[in-house]
Structure formats: C-alpha cells, structure tokens
PyMOL CGO cylinders between C-alpha atoms (Angstrom):
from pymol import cmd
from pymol.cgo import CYLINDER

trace = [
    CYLINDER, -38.85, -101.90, -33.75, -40.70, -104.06, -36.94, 0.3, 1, 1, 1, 1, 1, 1,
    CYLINDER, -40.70, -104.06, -36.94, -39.48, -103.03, -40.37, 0.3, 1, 1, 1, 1, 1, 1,
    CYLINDER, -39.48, -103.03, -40.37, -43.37, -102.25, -40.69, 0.3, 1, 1, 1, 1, 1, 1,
    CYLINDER, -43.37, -102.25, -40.69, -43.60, -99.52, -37.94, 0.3, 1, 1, 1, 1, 1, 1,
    CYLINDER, -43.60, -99.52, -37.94, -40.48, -97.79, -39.38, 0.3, 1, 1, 1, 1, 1, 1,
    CYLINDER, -40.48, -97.79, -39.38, -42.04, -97.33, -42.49, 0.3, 1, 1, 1, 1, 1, 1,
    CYLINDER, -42.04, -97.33, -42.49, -44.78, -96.18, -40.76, 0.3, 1, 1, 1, 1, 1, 1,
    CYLINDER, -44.78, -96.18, -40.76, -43.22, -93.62, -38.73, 0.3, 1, 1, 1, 1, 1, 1,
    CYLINDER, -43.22, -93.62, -38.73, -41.40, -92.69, -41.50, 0.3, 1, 1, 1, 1, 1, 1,
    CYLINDER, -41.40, -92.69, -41.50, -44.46, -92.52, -43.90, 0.3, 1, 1, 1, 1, 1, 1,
    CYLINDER, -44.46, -92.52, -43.90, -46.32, -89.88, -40.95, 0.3, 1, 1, 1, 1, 1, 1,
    CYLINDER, -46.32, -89.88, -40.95, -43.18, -87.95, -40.57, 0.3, 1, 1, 1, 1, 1, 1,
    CYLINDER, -43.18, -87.95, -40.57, -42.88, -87.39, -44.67, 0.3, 1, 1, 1, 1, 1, 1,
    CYLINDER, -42.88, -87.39, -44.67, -46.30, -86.21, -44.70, 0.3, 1, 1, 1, 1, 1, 1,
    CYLINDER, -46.30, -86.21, -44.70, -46.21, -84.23, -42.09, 0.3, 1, 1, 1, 1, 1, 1,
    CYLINDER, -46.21, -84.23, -42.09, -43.08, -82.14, -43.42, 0.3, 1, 1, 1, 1, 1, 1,
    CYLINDER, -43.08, -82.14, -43.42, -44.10, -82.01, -46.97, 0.3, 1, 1, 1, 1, 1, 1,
    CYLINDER, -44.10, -82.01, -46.97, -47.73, -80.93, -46.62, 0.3, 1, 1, 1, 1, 1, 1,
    CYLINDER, -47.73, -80.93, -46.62, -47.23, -77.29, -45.51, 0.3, 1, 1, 1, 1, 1, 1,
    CYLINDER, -47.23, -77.29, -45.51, -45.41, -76.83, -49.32, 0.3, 1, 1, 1, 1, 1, 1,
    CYLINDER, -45.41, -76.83, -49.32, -48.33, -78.33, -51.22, 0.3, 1, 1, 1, 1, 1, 1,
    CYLINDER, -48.33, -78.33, -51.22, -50.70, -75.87, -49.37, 0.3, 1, 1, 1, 1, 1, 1,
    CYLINDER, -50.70, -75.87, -49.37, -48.46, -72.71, -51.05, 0.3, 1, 1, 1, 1, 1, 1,
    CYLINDER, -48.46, -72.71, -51.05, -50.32, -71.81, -54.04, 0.3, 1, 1, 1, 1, 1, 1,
    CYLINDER, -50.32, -71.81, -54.04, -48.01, -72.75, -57.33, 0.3, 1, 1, 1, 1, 1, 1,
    CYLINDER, -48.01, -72.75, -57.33, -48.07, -69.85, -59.74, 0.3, 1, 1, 1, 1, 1, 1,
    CYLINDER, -48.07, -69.85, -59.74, -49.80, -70.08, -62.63, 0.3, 1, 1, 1, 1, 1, 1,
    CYLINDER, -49.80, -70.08, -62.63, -46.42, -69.80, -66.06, 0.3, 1, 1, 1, 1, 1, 1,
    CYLINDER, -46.42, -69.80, -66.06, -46.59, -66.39, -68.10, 0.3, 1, 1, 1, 1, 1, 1,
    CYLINDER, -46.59, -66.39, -68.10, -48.23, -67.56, -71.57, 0.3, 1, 1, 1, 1, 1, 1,
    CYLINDER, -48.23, -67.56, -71.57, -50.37, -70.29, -69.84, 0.3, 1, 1, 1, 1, 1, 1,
    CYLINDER, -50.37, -70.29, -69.84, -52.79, -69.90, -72.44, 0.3, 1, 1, 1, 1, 1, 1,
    CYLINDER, -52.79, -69.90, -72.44, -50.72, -71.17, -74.95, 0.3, 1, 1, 1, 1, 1, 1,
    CYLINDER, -50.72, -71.17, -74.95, -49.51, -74.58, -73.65, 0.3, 1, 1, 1, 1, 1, 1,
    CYLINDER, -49.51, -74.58, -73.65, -50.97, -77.95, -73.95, 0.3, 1, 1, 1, 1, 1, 1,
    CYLINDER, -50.97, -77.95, -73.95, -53.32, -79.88, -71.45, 0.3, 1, 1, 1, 1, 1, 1,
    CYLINDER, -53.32, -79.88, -71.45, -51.42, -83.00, -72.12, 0.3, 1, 1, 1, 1, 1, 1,
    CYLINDER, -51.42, -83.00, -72.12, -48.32, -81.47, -72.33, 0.3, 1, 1, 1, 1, 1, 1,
    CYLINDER, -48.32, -81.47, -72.33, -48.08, -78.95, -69.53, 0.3, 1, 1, 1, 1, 1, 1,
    CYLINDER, -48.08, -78.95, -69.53, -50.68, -79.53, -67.28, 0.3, 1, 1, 1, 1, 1, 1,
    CYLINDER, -50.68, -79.53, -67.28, -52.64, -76.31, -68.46, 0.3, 1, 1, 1, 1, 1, 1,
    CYLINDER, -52.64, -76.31, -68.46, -56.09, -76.00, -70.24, 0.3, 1, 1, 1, 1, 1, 1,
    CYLINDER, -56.09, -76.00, -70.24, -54.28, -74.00, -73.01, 0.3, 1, 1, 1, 1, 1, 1,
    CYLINDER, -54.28, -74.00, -73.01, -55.16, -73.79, -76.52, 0.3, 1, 1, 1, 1, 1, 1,
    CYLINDER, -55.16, -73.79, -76.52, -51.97, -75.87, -77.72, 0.3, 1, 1, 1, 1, 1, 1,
    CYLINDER, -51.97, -75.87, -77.72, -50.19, -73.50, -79.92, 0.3, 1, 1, 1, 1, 1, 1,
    CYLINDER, -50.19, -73.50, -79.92, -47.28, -75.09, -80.52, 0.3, 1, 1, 1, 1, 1, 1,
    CYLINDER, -47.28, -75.09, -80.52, -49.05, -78.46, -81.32, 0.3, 1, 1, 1, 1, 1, 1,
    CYLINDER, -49.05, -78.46, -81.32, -51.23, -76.78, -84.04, 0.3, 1, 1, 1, 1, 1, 1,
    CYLINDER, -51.23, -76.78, -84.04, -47.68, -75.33, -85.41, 0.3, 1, 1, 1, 1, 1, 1,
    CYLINDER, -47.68, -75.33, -85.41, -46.13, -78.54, -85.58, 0.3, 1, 1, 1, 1, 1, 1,
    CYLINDER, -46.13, -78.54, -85.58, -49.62, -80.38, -87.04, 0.3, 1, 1, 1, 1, 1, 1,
    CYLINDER, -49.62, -80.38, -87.04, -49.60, -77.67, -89.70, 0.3, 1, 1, 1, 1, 1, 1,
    CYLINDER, -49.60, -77.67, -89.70, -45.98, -77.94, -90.69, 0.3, 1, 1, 1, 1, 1, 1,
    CYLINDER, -45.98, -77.94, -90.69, -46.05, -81.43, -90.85, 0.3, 1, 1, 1, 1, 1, 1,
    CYLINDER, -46.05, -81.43, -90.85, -48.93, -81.62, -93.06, 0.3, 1, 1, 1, 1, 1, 1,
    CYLINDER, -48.93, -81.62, -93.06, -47.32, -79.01, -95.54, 0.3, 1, 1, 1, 1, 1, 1,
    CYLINDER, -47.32, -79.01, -95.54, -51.06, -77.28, -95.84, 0.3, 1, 1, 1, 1, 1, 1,
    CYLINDER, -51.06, -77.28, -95.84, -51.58, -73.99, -97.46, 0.3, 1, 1, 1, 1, 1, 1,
    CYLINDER, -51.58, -73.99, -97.46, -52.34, -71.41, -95.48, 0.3, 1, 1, 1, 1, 1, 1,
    CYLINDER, -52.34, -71.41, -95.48, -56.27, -69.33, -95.98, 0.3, 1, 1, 1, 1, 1, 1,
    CYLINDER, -56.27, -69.33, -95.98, -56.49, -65.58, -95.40, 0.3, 1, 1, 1, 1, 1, 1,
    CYLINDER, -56.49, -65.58, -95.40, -58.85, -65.15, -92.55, 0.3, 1, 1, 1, 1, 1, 1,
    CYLINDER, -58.85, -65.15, -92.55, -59.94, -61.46, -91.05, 0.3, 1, 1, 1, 1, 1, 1,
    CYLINDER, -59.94, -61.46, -91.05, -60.58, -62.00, -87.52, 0.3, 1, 1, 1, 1, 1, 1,
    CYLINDER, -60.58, -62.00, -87.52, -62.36, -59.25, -85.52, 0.3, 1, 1, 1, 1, 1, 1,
    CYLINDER, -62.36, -59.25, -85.52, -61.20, -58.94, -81.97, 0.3, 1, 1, 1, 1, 1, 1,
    CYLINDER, -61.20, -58.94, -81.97, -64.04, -58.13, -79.76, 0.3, 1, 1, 1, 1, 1, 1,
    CYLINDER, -64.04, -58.13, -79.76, -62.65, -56.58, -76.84, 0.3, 1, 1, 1, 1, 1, 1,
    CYLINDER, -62.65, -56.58, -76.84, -60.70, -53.53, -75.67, 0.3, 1, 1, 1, 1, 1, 1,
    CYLINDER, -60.70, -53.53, -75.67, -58.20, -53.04, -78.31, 0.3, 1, 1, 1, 1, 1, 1,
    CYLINDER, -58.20, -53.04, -78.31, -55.15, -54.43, -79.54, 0.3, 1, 1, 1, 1, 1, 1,
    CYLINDER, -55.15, -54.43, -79.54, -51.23, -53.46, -80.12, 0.3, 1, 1, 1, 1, 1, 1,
    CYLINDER, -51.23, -53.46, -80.12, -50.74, -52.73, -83.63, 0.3, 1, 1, 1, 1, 1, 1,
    CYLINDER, -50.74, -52.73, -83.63, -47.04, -52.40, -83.04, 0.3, 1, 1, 1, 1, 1, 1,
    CYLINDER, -47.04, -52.40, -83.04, -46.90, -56.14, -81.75, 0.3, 1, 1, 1, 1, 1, 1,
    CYLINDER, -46.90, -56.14, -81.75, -44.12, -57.58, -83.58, 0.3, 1, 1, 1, 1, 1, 1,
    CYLINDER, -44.12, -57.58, -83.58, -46.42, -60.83, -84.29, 0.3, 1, 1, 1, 1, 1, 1,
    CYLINDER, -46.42, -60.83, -84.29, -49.49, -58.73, -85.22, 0.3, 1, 1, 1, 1, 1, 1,
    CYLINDER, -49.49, -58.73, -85.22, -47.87, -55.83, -87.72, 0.3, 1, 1, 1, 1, 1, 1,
    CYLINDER, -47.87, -55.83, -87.72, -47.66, -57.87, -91.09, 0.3, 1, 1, 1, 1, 1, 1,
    CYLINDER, -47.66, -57.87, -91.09, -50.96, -59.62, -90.56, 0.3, 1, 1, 1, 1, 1, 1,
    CYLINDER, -50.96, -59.62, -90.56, -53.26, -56.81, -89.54, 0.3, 1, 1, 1, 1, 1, 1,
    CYLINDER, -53.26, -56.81, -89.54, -56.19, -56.20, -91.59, 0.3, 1, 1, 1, 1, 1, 1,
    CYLINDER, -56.19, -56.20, -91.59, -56.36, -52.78, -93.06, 0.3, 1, 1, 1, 1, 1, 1,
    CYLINDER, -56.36, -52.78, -93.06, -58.96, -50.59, -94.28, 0.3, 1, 1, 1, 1, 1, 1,
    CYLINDER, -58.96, -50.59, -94.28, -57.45, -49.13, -97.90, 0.3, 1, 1, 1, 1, 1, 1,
    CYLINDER, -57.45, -49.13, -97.90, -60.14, -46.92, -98.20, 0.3, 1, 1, 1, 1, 1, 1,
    CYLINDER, -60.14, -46.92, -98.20, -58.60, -44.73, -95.23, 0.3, 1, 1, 1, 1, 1, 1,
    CYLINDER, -58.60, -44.73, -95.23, -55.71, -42.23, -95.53, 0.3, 1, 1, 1, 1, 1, 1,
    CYLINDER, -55.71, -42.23, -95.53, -54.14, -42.57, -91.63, 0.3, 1, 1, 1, 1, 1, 1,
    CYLINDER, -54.14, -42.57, -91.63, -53.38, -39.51, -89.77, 0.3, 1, 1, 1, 1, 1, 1,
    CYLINDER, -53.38, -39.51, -89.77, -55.32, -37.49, -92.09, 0.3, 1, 1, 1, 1, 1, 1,
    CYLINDER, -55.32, -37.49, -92.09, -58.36, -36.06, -89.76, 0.3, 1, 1, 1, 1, 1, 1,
    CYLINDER, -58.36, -36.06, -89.76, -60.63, -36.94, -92.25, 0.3, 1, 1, 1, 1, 1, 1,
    CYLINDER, -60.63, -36.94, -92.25, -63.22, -39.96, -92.29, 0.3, 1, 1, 1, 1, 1, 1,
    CYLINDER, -63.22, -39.96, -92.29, -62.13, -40.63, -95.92, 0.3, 1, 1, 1, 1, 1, 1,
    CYLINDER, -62.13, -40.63, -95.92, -64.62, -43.87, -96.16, 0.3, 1, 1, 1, 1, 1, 1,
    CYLINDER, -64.62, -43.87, -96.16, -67.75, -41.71, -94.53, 0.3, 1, 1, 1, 1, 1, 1,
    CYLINDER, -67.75, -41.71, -94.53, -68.40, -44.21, -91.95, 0.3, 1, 1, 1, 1, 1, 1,
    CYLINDER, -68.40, -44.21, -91.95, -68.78, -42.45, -89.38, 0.3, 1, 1, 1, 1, 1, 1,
    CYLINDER, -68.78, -42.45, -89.38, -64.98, -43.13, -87.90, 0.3, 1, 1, 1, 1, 1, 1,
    CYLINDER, -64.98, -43.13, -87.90, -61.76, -40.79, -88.58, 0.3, 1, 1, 1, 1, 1, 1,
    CYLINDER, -61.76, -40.79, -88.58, -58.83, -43.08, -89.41, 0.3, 1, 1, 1, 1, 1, 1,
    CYLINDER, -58.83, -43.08, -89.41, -59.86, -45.71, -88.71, 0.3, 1, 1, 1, 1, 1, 1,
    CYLINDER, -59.86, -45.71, -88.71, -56.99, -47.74, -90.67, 0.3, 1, 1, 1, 1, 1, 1,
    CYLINDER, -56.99, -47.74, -90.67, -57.17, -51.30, -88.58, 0.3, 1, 1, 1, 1, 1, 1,
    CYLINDER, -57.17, -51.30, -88.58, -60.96, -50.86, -87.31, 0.3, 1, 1, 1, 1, 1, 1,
    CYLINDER, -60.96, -50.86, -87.31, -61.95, -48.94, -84.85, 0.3, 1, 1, 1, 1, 1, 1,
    CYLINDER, -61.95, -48.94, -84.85, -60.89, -49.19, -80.60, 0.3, 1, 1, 1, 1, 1, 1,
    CYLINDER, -60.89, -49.19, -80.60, -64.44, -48.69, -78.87, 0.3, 1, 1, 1, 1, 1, 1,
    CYLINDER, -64.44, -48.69, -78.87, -63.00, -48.27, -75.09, 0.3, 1, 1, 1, 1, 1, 1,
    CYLINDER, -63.00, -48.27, -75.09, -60.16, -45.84, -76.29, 0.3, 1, 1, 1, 1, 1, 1,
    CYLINDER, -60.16, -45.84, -76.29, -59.60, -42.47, -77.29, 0.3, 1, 1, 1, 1, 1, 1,
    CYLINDER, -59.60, -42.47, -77.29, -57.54, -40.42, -79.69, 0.3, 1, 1, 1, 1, 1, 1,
    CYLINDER, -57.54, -40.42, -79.69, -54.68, -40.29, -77.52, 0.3, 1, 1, 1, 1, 1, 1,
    CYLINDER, -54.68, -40.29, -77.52, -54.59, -43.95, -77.07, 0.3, 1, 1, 1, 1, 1, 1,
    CYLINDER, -54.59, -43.95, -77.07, -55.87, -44.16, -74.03, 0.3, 1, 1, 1, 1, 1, 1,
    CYLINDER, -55.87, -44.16, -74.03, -58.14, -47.33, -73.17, 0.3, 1, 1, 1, 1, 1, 1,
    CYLINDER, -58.14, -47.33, -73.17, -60.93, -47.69, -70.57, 0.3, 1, 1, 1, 1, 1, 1,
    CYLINDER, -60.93, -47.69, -70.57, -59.51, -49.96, -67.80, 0.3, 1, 1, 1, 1, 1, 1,
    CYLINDER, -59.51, -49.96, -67.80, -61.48, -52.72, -66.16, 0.3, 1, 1, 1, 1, 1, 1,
    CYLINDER, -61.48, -52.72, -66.16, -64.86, -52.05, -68.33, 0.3, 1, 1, 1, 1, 1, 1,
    CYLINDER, -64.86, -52.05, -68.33, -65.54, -55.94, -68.32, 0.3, 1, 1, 1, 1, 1, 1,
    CYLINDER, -65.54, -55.94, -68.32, -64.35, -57.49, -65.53, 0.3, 1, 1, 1, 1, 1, 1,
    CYLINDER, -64.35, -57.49, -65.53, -66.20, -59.70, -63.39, 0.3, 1, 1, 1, 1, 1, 1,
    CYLINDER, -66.20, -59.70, -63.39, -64.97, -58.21, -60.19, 0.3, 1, 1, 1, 1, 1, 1,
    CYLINDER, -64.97, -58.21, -60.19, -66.44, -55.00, -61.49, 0.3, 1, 1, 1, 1, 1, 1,
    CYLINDER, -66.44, -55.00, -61.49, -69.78, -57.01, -61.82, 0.3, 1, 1, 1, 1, 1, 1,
    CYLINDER, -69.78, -57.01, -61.82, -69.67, -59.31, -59.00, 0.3, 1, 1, 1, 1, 1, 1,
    CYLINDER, -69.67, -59.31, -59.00, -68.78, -55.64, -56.92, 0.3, 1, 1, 1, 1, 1, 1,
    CYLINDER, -68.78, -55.64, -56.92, -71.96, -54.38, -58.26, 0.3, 1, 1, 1, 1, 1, 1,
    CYLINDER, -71.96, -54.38, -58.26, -73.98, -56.92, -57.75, 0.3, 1, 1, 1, 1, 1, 1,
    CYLINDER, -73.98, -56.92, -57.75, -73.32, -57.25, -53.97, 0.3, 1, 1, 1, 1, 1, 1,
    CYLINDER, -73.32, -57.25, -53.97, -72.79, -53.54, -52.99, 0.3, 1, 1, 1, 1, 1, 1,
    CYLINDER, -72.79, -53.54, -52.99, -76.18, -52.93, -51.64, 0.3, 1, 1, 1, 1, 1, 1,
    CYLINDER, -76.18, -52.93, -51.64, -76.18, -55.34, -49.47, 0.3, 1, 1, 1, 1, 1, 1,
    CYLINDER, -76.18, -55.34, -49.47, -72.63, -55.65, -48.24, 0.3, 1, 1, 1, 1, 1, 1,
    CYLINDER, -72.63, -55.65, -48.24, -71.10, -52.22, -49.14, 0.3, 1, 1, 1, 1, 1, 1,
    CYLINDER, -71.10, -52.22, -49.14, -72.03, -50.59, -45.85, 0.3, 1, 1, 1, 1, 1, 1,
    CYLINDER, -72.03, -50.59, -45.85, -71.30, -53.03, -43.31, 0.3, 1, 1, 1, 1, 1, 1,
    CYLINDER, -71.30, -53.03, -43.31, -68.35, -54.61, -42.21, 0.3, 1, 1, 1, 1, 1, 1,
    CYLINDER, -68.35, -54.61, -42.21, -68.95, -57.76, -39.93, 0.3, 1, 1, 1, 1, 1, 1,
    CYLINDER, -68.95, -57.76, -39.93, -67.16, -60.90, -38.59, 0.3, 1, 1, 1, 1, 1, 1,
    CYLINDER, -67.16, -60.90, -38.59, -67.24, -63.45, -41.42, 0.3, 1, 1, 1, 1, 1, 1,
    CYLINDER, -67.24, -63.45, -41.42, -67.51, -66.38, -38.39, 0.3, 1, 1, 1, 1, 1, 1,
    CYLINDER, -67.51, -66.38, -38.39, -70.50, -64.91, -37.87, 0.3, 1, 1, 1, 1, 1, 1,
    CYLINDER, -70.50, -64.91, -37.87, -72.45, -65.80, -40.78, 0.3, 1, 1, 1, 1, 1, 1,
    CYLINDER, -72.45, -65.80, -40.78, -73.78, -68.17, -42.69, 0.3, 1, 1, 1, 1, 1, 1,
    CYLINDER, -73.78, -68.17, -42.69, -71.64, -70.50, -44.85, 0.3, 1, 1, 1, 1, 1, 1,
    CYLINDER, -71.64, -70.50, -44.85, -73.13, -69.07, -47.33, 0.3, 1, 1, 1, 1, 1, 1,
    CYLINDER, -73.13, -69.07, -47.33, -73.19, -65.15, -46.55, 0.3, 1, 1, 1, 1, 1, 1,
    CYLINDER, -73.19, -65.15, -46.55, -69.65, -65.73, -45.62, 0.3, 1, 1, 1, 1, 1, 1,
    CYLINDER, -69.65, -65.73, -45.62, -68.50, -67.04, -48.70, 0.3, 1, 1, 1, 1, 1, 1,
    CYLINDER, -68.50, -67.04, -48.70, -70.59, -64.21, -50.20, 0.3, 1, 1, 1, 1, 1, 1,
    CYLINDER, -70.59, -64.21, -50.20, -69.00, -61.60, -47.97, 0.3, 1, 1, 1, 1, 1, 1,
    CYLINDER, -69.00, -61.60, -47.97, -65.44, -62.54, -49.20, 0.3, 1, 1, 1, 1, 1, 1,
    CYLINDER, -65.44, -62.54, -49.20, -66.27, -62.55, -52.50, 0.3, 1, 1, 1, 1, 1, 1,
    CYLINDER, -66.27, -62.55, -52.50, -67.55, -59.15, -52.33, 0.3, 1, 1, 1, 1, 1, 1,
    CYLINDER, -67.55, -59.15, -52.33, -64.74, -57.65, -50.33, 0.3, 1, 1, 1, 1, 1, 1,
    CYLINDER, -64.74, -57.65, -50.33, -62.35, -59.69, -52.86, 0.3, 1, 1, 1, 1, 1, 1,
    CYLINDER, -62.35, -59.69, -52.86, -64.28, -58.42, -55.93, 0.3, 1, 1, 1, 1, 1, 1,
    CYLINDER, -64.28, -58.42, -55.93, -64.04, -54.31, -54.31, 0.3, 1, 1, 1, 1, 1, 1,
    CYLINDER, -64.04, -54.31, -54.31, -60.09, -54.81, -54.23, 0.3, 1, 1, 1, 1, 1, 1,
    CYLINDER, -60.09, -54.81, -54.23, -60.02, -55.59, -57.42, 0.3, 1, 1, 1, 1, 1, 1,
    CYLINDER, -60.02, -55.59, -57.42, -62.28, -53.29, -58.88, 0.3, 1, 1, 1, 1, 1, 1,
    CYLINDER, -62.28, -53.29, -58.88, -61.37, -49.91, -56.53, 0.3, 1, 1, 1, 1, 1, 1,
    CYLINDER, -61.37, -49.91, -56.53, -58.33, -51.17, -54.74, 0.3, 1, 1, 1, 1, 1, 1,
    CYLINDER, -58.33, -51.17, -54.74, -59.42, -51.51, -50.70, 0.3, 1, 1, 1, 1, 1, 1,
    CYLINDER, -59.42, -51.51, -50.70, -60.13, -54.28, -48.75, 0.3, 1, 1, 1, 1, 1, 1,
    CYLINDER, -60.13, -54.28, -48.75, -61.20, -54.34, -44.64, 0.3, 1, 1, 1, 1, 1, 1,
    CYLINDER, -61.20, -54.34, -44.64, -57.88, -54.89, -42.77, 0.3, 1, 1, 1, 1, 1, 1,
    CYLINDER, -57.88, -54.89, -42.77, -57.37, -59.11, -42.33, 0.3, 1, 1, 1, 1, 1, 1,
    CYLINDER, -57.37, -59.11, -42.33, -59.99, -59.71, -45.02, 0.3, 1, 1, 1, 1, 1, 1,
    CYLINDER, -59.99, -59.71, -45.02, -56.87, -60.44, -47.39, 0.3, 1, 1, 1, 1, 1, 1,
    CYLINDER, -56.87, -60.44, -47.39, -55.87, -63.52, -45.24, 0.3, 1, 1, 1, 1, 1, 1,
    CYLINDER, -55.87, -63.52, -45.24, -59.14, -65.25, -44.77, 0.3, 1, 1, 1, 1, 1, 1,
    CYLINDER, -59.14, -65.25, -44.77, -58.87, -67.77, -47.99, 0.3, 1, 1, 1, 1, 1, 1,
    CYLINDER, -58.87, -67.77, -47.99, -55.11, -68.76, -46.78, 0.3, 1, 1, 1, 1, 1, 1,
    CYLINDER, -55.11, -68.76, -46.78, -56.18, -68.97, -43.10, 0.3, 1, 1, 1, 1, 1, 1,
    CYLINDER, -56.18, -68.97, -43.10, -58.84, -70.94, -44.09, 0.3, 1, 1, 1, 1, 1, 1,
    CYLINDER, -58.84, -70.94, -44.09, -56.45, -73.35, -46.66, 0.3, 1, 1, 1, 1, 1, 1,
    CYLINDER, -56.45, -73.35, -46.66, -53.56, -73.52, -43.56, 0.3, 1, 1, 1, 1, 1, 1,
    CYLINDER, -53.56, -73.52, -43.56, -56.57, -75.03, -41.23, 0.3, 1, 1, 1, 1, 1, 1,
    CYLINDER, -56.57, -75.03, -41.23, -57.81, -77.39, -43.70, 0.3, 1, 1, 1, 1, 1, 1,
    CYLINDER, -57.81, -77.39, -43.70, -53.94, -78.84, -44.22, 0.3, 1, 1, 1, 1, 1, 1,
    CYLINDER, -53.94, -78.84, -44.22, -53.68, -78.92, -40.62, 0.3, 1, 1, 1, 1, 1, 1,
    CYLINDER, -53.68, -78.92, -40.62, -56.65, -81.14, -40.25, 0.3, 1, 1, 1, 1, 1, 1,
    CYLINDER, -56.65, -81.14, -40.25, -55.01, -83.66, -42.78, 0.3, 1, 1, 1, 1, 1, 1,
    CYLINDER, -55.01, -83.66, -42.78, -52.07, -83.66, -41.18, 0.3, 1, 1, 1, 1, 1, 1,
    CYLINDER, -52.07, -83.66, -41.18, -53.84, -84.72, -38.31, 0.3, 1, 1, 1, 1, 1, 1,
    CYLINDER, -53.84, -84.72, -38.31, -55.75, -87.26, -39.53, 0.3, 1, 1, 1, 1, 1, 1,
    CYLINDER, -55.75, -87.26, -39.53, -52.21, -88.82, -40.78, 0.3, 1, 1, 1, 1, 1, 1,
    CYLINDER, -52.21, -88.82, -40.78, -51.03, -88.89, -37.34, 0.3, 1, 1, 1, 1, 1, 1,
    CYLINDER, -51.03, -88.89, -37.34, -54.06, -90.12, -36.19, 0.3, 1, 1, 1, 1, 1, 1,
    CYLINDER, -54.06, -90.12, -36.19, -53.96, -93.19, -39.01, 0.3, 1, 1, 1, 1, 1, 1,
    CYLINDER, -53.96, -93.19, -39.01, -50.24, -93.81, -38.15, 0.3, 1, 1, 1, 1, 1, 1,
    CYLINDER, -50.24, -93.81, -38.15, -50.90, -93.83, -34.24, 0.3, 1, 1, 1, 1, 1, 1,
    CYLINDER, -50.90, -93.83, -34.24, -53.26, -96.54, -35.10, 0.3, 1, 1, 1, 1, 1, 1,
    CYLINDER, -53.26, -96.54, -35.10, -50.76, -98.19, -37.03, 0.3, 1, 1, 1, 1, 1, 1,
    CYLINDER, -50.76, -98.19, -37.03, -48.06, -98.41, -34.11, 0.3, 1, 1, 1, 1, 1, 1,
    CYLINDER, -48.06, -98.41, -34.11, -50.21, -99.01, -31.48, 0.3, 1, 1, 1, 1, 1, 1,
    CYLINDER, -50.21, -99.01, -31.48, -51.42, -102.14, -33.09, 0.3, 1, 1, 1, 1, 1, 1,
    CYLINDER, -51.42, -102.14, -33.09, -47.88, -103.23, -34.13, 0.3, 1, 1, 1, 1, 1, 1,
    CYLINDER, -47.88, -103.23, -34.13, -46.70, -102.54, -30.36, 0.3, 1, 1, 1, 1, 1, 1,
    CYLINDER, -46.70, -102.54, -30.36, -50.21, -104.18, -28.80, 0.3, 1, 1, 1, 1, 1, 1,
    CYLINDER, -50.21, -104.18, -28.80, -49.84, -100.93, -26.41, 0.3, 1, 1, 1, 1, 1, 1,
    CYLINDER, -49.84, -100.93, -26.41, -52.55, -98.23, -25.58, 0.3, 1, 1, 1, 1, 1, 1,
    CYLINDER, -52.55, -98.23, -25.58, -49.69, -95.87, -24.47, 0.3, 1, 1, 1, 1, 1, 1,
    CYLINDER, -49.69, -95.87, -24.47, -46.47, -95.36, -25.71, 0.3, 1, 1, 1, 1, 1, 1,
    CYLINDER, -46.47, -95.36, -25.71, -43.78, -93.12, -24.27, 0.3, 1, 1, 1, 1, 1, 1,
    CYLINDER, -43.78, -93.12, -24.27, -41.33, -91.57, -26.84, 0.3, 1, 1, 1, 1, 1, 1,
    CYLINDER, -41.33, -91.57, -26.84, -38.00, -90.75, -25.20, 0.3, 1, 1, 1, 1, 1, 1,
]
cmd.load_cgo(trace, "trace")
C-alpha cells in the first residue's frame, strides 16, 4: 500500500470519527458579553480591554448617569451599590412621594415592570413572546407533520412551536428534536461525501473498480 493511500485512508477515517463531536453544539461561556472578539472568539463588548486602555492611559474618570431602559436592576449588586444614581430629593421607605412626581420612593428611579414587593413582570419583551404572537393564528390550532410542508412553512412551524416553549412552556411531543435531527443528517451527508472523495482517491491509486477489504 503507497504512502499516499495511507494518508488517505487515514485522512477519511479522522474525519469520519471526529465529525459527530463538531456537530454537538459548544456552549456559549457565562459572561460572554464581556469578552473580546479577538480575544475569545465572542462578539463581546471587550471589558477588560477598555480597563486595561483606561489604566494605561492614566485618564480621569467623568460622572455619567446612565438610565437603564429595561426591566429593572439589582441595587444590592456589589458592582452597582456605590455608583447608583440617587434621587436626594426622596426620603426612602417613607410612603410619601416627597419630590411630587408622581412616584413614592422612588430613591434610584423608578422599576416600570415591578411592584412594591419587588416583584418584576417576567418575559414582557421577549421575542419568543412576539414571534408566539405573531404566528398563533395560523399555527396555534393545528399540529401537522413538518415533512409535509413547505420549506418555508416548516421552518415557520418550528419556529412557532420553539417560540410557544419559550413563552408558555409546551411543545408537541418530538418537535424538540427536529433542529438536531435535522443537524445529525446534514453531518452525515458530509461524512459521506468524505468517503465518497477518499474512495475516489484509492481506487485511482489501486487502478481497481472494486476493492475487497478483508
């Protein structure tokens, strides 16, 4: 056997052993946001690189008030307590809307999806909510056979069974497995176009049609 068709073989076998693991989906690191594209691999917003510019450029820092515009923050986080803005012209815990603007103690601003007793409104924004919305008249009362639709209703279909788990929690039985069902096929088709490519190879270095592995 040529040096050639061992590396072959060997190149086919590889491939088809190692493919199966880069179809498992990696997991996506806790504080992703955070990291560096360059860095890490992760469309991030570089934190530690904007530390390490500031430091080394020994620049003053500005006082900035930044409104968050979303549902709420911790204003117990350890990072967050000595930098929250705070309304002075509120007494907290008092009852009383001591500015008379409309809002009773409202010391860091004011939580619009929460109540009293801390309590937040879950899921008010997300897009499974909306895409759920969107698509429950025309798919919330039927369950059919994704294979037998369009490739476009399917994908549709999914999406809306995909965006009702998320948003209430249930999902037709087997929907769940359609995306990696669909993901193991596609690897498996690679795979067999490697084989294919290295069964080409070998019969051409063995000038053979057929060839009988023993």
């Amino acid at each position: 056997m040529t040096s050639t068709l061992r590396r072959t073989l060997l190149i086919v076998l590889g491939l088809a052993i190692m493919l199966p693991g880069f179809s498992q989906k990696n997991e996506v690191p806790k504080g992703w946001h955070l990291l560096d594209y360059k860095k890490d691999g992760y469309q991030g917003i570089s934190l530690d690189k904007a530390y390490e510019f500031v430091k080394s450029k020994k620049l003053k820092s500005t006082p900035v008030i930044v409104a968050v515009i979303d549902s709420g923050i911790d204003t117990l986080h350890e990072d967050l307590q000595s930098v929250l803005w705070r309304n002075t012209k509120e007494i907290p815990g008092n009852g009383i809307d001591d500015d008379n603007n409309g809002y009773i103690d409202d010391v860091y601003g004011w939580n619009f999806l929460g109540n009293s007793k801390g309590q937040n409104v879950e899921k008010d924004s997300y897009e499974a909510a909306r895409v759920y919305h969107k698509l429950r008249e025309k798919w919330g009362n039927t369950t059919v056979a994704p294979d037998s639709l369009s490739a476009e209703d399917a994908k549709e279909y999914e999406m809306f069974w995909r965006a009702k788990a998320d948003a209430l929690g249930s999902i037709p039985e087997g929907m769940g497995d359609v995306t990696q069902l669909k993901l193991a096929f596609d690897q498996i088709k690679l795979v067999e176009k490697i084989i294919q490519a290295g069964d080409v190879a070998i019969r051409a270095q063995l000038s053979k049609e057929e060839i009988l592995l023993c």
